[in-house]
C-alpha positions in Angstrom: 21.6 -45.2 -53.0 19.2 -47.1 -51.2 15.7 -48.8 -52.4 14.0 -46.5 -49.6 15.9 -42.5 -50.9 15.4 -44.2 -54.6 11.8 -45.0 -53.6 11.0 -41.6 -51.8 12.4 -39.9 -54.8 10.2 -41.5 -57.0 7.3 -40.8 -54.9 8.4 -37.1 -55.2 9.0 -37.3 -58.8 5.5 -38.5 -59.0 3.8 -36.0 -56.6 5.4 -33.1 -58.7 4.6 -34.5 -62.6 0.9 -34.5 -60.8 1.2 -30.9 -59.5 2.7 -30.3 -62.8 -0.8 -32.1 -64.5 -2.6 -30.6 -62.4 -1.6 -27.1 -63.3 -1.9 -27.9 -66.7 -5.1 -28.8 -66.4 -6.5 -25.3 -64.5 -4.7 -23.6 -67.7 -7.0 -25.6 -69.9 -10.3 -24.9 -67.6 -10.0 -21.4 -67.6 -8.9 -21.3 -71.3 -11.6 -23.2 -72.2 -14.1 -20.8 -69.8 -12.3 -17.3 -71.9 -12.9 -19.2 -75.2 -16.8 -19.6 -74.4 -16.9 -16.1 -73.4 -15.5 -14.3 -76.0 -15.0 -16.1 -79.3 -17.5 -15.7 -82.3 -19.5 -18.6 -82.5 -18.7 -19.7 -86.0 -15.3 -20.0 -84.5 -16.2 -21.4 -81.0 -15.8 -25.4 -82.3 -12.9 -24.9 -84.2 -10.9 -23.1 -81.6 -12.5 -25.7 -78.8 -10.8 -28.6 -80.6 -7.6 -26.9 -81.3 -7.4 -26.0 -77.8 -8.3 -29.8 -76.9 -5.6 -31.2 -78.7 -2.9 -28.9 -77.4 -4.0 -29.8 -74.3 -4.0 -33.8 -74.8 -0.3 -33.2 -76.6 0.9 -30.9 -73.6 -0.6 -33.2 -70.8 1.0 -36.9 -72.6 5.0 -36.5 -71.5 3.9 -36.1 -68.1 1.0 -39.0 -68.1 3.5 -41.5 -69.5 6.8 -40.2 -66.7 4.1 -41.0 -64.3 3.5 -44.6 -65.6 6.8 -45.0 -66.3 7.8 -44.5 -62.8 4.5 -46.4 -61.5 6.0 -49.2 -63.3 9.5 -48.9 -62.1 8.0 -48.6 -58.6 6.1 -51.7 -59.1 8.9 -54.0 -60.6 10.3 -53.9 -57.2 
């Protein structure tokens, strides 16, 4: 394979681990938005950070592919 198909793949591969993100990140916002709406409020902080976390551990494969490609990208 070439350095331009191996370079537009990794430009795709990077444009759809951002969609990905980016979806994952919505999830989180309207989550978040229900949570505020309708959980007790002795429960509200707990249930924020739990959801917070999940979200940071859900979101990290996809941050590092990205950077991992970036950095492939680069070397060249």
């Amino acid at each position: 394979m070439d350095t331009a198909a191996n370079d537009n793949q990794v430009t795709e591969l990077i444009s759809i681990l951002s969609t990905t993100l980016s979806n994952i990140d919505v999830e989180y916002e309207f989550e978040l938005a229900r949570i505020r709406a309708t959980a007790k409020p002795d429960l509200r902080a707990m249930i924020l950070d739990t959801v917070r976390q999940r979200h940071i551990e859900r979101r990290e494969p996809y941050v590092r592919q990205i950077a991992e490609l970036r950095t492939r990208a680069d070397a060249r």
